[in-house]
N, C-alpha and C positions, 0 to 999 in steps of 0.2 A: 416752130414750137418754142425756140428757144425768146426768141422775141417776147414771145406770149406770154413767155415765163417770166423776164424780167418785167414784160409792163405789169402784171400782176403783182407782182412782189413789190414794185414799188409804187402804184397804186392804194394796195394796203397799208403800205408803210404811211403813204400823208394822212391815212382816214383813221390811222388807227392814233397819230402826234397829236397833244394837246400842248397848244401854247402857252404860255405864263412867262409871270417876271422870274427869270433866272435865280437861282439859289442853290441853296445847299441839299435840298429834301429832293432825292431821285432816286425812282423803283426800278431794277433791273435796266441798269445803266450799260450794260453789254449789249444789250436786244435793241435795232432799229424800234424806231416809234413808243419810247417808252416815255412813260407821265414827270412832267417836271414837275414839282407844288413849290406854288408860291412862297419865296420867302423874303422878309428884311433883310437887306447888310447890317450886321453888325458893327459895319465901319464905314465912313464915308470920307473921301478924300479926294480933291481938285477932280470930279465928275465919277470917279471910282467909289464901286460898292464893295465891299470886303467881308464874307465870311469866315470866323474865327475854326480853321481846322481842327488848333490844338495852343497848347503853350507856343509853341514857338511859327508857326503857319498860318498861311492868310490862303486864300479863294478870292479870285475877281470874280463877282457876280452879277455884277451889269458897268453899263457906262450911262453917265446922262449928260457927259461934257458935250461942247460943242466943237474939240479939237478937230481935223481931218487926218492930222498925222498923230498918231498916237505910240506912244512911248508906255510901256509898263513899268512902272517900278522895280525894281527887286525886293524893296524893303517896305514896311510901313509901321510908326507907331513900334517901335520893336519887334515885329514880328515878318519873317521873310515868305514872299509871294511865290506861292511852290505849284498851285493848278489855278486855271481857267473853267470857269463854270457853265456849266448848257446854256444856250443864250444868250451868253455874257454881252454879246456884242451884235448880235441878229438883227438884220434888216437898217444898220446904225450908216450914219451916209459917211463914211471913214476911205481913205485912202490908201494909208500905209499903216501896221502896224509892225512895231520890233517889242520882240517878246523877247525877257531878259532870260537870263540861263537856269536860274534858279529856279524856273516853272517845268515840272518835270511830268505835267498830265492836262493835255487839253478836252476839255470833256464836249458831250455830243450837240452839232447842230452851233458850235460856240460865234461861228461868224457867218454863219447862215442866211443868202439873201443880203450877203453885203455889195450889190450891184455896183459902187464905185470902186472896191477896195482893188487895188492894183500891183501891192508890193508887200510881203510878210516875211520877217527875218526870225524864222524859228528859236529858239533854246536848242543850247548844244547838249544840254542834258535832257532832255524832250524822252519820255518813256510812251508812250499813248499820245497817239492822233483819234479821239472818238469817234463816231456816227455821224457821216455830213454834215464834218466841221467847216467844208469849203461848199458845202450846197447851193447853188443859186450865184458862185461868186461870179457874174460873167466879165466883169474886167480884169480879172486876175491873170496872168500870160505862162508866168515857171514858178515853178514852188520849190527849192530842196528840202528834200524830208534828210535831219540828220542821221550818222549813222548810231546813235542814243536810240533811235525808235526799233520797241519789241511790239507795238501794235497799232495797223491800220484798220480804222476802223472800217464796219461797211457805206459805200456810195459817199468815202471820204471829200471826191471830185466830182460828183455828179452834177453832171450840168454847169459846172463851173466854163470859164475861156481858158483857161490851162492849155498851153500848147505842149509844155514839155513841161516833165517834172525827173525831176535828178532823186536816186533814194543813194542815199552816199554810203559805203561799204561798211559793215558793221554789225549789228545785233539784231536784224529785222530777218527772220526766217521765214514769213507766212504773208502773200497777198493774199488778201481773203476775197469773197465774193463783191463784185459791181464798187470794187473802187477806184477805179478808169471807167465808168459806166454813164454814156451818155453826153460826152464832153468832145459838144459840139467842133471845138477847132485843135482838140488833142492830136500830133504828130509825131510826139518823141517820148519815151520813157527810159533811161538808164536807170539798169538791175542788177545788183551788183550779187556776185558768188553766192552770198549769205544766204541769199533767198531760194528756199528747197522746198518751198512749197506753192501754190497759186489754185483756186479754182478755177473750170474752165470759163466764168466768168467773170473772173477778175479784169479782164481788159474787153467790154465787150461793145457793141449796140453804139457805137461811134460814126463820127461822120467820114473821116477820112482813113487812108492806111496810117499804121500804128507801129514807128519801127524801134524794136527792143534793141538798144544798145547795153550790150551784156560778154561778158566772158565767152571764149569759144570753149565746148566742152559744157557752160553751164546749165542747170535745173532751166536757166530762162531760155537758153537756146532750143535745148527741147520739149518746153511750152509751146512755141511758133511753131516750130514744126508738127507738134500734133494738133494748135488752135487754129494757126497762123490761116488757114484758108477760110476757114469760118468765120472768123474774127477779124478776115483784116491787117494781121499782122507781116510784119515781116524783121528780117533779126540781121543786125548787123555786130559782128564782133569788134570789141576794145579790148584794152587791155586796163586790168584793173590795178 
């Protein structure tokens, strides 16, 4: 049942996504499958599209260069690059990206279907990982999520090549639903104290075993042991 449950729910989720160019204009940005609408950058610069947040803030809203390693600014024009916009980078044939510190909200689906992308060096001030912002990435291998992040989004990793992803100890208290879901060659995940909360399908519907490196005594160690047979899991203790 539980199967059934997630291929529905993510089912739903492709039929109900409508694609467009990336922008600023987005309706219930929380909720898997929500409507992007088309917008202009306000700014364009060496393949970057830029919407104006505010006096002092920019939005990456698409890319049209032809880079493979790609570098985000921090700055532009006098105003400093603080979020990543739906789409920004979707289906774009890119390899590495380093996201500077200063971007503190990556919003949903942002590099979605990036089938070469292989390496991403997060922001240390990183607040929000949106809605299947690693969707489709299958060359992608380890992610660290910094310990800046207070939200993962849903089906963050889905279907990604993630083999291991590190969430580094810090501000993130809640894995929420199907975001280890479906990642085909996932084998490790380190989770650190902070996290006191997880749905039972936060780590699920994977190909291989799934082993929590976690605190002994932690909320994750007794995730496994009430998922761990279901799911696959199994829990080995670090020290954090």
């Amino acid at each position: 049942m539980k199967k059934i449950l997630c291929a529905l729910i993510a089912g739903a989720m492709c039929a109900t996504m409508v694609f467009s160019l990336a922008g600023c204009g987005c309706s219930n940005k929380n909720e898997p499958g929500y409507t992007i609408e088309a917008t202009k950058p306000d700014l364009t610069d060496n393949g970057f599209g830029y919407y104006i947040v505010n006096s002092n803030e920019l939005m990456v809203t698409e890319y049209t260069g032809n880079e493979k390693n790609i570098v985000i600014p921090d700055t532009y024009n006098n105003y400093k690059v603080t979020s990543i916009g739906p789409n920004a980078f979707s289906e774009k044939d890119i390899e590495s990206i380093t996201i500077p510190d200063t971007v503190t909200e990556i919003e949903g689906h942002a590099f979605q279907s990036c089938a070469n992308l292989k390496s991403v060096t997060l922001s240390k001030n990183l607040k929000t990982l949106g809605n299947n912002v690693f969707f489709l990435c299958t060359s992608l291998e380890e992610v660290t999520v910094p310990g800046s992040v207070t939200d993962l989004g849903l089906f963050t990793f889905q279907g990604s090549g993630v083999k291991k992803v590190t969430i580094e100890s810090g501000s993130l208290e809640e894995i929420r639903e199907y975001v280890f879901y479906q990642c085909p060659a996932i084998t490790e995940i380190d989770i650190p104290a902070n996290v006191t909360k997880m749905s039972e399908y936060s780590v699920c519907d994977n190909a291989n075993t799934v082993t929590i490196n976690a605190p002994k005594g932690s909320y994750a160690e007794n995730y496994v042991k009430t998922n761990g047979k279901t799911n696959k899991l199994e829990f080995k203790a670090v020290e954090e």
